[in-house]
C-alpha positions in Angstrom: -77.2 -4.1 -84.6 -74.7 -7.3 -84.7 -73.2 -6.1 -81.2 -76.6 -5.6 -80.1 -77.7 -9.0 -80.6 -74.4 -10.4 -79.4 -75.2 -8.8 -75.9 -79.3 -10.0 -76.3 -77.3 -13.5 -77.4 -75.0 -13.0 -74.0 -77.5 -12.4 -71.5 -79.7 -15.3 -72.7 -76.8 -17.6 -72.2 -76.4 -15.9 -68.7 -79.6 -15.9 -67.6 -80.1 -19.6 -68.7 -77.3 -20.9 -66.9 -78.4 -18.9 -63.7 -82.1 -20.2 -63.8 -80.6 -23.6 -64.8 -79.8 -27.2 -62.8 -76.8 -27.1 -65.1 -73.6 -25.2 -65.1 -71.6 -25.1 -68.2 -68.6 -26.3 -67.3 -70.9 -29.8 -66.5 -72.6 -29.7 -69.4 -69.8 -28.8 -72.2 -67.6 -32.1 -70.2 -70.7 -34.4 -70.2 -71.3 -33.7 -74.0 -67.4 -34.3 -74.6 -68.4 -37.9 -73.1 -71.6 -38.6 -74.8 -69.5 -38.2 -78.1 -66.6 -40.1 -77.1 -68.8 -43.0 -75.8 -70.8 -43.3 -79.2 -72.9 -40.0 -79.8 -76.5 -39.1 -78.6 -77.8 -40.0 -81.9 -76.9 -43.8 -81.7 -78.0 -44.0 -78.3 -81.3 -42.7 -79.2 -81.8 -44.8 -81.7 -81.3 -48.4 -79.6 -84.7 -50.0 -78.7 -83.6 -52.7 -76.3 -80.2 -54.1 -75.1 -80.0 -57.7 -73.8 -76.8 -58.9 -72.2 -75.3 -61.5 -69.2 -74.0 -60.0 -66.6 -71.7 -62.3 -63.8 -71.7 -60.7 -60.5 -69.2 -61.2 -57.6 -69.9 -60.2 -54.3 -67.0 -60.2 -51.3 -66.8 -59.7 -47.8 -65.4 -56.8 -45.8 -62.5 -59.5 -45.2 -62.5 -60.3 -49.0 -64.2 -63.8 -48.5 -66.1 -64.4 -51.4 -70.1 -63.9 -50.1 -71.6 -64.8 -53.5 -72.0 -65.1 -57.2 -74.3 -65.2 -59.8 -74.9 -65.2 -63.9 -77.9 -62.7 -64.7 -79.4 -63.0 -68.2 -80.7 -59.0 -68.0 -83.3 -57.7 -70.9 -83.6 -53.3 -71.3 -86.4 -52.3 -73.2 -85.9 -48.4 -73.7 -89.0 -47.7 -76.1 -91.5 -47.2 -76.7 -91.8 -47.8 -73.0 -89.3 -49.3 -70.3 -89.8 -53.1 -69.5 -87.0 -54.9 -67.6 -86.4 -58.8 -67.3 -83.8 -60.5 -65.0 -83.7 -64.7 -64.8 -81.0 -66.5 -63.1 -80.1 -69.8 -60.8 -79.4 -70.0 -57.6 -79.3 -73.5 -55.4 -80.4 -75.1 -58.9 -83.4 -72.9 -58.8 -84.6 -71.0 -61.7 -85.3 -66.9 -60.5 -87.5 -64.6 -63.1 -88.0 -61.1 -62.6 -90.3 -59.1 -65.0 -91.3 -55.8 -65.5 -94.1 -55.2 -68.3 -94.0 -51.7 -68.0 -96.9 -51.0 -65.4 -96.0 -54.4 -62.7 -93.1 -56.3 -61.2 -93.7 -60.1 -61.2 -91.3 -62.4 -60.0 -90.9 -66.2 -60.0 -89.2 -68.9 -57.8 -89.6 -71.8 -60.0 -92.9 -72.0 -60.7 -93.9 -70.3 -58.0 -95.0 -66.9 -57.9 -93.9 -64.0 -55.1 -96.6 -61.8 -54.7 -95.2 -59.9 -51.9 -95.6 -56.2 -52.4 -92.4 -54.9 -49.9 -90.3 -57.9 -51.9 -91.9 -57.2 -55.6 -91.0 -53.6 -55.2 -87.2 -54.2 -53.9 -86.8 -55.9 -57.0 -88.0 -53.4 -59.3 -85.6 -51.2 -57.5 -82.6 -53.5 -58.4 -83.4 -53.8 -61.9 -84.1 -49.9 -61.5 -80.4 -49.8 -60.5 -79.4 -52.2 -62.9 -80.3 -50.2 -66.1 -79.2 -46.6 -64.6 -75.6 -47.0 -64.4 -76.0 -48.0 -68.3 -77.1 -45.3 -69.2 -74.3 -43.1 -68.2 -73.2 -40.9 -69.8 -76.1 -40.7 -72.0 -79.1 -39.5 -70.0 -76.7 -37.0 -67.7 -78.5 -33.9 -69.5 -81.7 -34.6 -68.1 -83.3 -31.5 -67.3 -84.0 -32.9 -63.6 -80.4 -33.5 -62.5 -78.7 -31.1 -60.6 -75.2 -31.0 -62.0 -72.1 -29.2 -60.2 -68.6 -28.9 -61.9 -66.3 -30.1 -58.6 -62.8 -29.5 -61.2 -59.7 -31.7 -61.4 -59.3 -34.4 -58.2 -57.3 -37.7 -58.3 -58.9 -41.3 -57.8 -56.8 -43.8 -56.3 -53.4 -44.5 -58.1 -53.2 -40.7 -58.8 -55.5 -41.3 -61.7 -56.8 -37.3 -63.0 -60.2 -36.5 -63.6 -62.9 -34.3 -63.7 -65.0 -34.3 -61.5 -69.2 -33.3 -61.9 -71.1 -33.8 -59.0 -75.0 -34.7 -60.3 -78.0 -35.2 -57.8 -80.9 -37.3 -59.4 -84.2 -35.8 -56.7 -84.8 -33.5 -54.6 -81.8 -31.7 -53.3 -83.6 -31.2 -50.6 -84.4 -34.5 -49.6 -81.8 -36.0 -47.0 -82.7 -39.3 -48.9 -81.5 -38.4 -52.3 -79.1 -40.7 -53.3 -75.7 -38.0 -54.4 -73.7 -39.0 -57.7 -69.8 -38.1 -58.6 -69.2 -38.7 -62.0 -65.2 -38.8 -62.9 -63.8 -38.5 -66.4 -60.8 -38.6 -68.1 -59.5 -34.9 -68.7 -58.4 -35.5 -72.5 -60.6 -38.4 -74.0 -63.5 -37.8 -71.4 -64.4 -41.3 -71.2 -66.2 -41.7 -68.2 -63.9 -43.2 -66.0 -65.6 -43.9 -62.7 -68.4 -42.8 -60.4 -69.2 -42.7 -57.2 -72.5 -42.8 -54.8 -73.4 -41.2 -51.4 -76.6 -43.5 -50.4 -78.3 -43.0 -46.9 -76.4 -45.6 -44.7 -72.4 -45.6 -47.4 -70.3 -44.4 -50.5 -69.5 -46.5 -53.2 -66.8 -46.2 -55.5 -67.1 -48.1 -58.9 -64.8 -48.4 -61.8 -65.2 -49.2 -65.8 -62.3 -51.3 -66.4 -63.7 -51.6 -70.2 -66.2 -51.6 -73.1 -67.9 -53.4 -75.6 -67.8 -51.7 -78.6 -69.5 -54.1 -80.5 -73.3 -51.9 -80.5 -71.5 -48.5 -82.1 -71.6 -47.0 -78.1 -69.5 -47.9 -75.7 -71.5 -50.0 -73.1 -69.6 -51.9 -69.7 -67.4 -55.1 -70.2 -66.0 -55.0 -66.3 -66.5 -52.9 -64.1 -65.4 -53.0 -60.1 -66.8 -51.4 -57.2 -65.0 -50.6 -53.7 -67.1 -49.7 -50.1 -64.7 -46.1 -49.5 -65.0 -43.2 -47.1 -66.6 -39.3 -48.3 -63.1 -39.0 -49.8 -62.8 -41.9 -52.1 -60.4 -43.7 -49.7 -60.6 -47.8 -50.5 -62.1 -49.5 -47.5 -62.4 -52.8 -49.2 -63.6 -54.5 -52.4 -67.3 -55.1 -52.6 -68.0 -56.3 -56.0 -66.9 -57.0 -59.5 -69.4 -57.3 -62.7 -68.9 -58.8 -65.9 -70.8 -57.8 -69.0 -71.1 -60.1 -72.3 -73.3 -61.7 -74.7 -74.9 -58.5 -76.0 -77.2 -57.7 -78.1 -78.5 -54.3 -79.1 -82.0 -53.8 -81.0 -82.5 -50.9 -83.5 
């Protein structure tokens, strides 16, 4: 009877996997990472994070283009709701979402422009995915792919899980390379494939200050499909935070 229900046991796990967005390989890795990174059960349990975040932005020539202090709001429950303020030219910028609309702010003037209002919520949108990483990698909608051991620049080792938030079928979909560190699986790096370039961007280091580990500095290079540098796009700076339970 055991070795009956072993096989029973077996063939669920086979069939699972088959039917499944998820190989094991991704998934055993990924949970490696959630745990070193702070566990899913304190993750889960975080309401909002607030934090400042200093952006630099460089030229393909490695002029400086721009920079900028964001004060960026999260709220994870019981719905999302995103805020963004900053100065620019001595000019106060706000950028709200309340959950169902984006309103944003020019001083006291409000943009109502629809094309504008939703590029916005798409940065924010942007803003609060790569926070969530590794955390919300097991959603059921990601197509994950175990890609093995590769090298980053330096000869840095990692594995490497490919994960495709959409439509695989859509040319559109943005494609996501996730790259951790082979003993500690801290995520070390990931990189993007979006319509028109790929992106490489690195976590240089954590704040451990919340009981996860959430991004102090993190850079990000323009590179070719095979990770080659083609120059330095941007660096961030996280700091100030505060985490709600």
């Amino acid at each position: 009877m055991k070795r009956y229900k072993f096989l029973l046991a077996t063939l669920f796990i086979i069939f699972h996997y088959s039917c499944s967005n998820q190989d094991r390989k991704s998934v055993e890795i990924i949970n490696k990472s959630i745990a070193f990174h702070g566990g899913t059960e304190n993750w889960e349990n975080i309401q909002s994070i607030s934090m400042v975040r200093d952006i630099w932005m460089f030229e393909e020539n490695g002029d400086a283009e721009s920079y900028v202090r964001q004060e960026n709001e999260f709220r994870l429950k019981p719905y999302f709701e995103a805020k963004m303020s900053w100065e620019k030219d001595s000019i106060q910028h706000r950028v709200i979402f309340d959950g169902i609309k984006t309103q944003y702010w020019m001083g006291s003037n409000e943009i109502q422009n629809q094309g504008f209002l939703q590029a916005k919520k798409r940065e924010m949108d942007a803003a609060f995915y790569v926070m969530t990483k590794p955390f919300d990698l097991l959603d059921d909608k990601k197509y994950l792919s175990y890609e093995g051991k590769s090298e980053l620049s330096g000869g840095v080792v990692v594995e490497s899980i490919k994960v495709i938030d959409g439509d695989p079928k859509d040319p559109n979909t943005d494609i996501w390379w996730y790259f951790f560190d082979p003993n500690t699986f801290e995520l070390v790096a990931y990189k993007v494939k979006t319509s028109d370039h790929f992106s490489l961007v690195y976590n240089l280091g954590w704040d451990k200050s919340s009981g996860v580990l959430l991004p102090a500095r993190r850079e990000s290079y323009r590179v070719d499909s095979l990770g080659n540098h083609l120059y330095k796009r941007a660096s961030y700076g996280y700091g100030l935070y505060k985490v709600y339970r």
